[in-house]
Residue, then its C-alpha position, 0 to 999 in steps of 0.5 A: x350132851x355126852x354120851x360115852x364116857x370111858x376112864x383110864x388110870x387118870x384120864x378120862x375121854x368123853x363122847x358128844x352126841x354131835x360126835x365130838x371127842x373130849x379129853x382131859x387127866x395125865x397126858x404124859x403118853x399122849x393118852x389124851x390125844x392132843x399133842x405133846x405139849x400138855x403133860x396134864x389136863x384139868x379140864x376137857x379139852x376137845x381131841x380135834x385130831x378126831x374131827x369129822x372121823x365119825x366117831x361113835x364110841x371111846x374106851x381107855x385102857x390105864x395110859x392109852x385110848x381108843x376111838x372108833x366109827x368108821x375106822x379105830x384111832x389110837x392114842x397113848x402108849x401103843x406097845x412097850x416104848x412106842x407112844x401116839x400123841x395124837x390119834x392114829x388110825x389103828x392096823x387094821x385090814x380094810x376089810x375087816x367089817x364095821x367096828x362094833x366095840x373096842x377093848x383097850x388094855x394096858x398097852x393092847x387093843x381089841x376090836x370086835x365087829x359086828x359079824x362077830x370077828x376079832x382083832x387085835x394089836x399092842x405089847x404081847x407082854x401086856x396082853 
């Protein structure tokens, strides 16, 4: 069963509660993660770049998502003209502490932790 659903401008990420990830809209920026090949997707299809990376919430932004567990990945429009066709593993420093939630913005990301830090990453002129 899903159980986390995010939206962006036109596509949509999915979370199972066995922990797969599901995609599916645009893809012209790779913001689906699943490569390059596809520039729509008119279904779900999975993320399989994400599998076993314990993931337990995914947010959009409008043409960029972001998965997160023990680690964020990051697809989809990354700054101005930078994009990721597959899931990458954000930033971030190592010991920044567990991922409590994540923002995504267009073209920028913010991580919150559970202590309560923040961090963040993407187009300064887009956030």
């Amino acid at each position: 069963s899903i159980v986390r659903i995010a939206a962006g401008s036109s596509h949509c990420v999915a979370l199972a509660s066995h922990g797969a990830v599901f995609a599916w809209g645009d893809n012209r920026f790779g913001q689906c993660g699943v490569g390059r090949t596809v520039a729509s997707l008119s279904e779900p299809i999975l993320v399989s770049g994400l599998r076993n990376k314990g993931v337990i919430g995914v947010n959009c932004g409008s043409v960029n998502s972001a998965f997160w567990g023990g680690a964020v990945y990051t697809c989809g429009a990354q700054y101005t003209d930078v994009a990721a066709y597959l899931p990458v593993r954000a930033p971030m420093p190592t010991n920044f502490g567990r991922v409590d939630s994540c923002v995504v913005g267009d073209r920028f990301f913010v991580v919150r932790t559970t202590s309560g830090d923040l961090f963040s990453w993407g187009a300064n002129g887009y956030g």
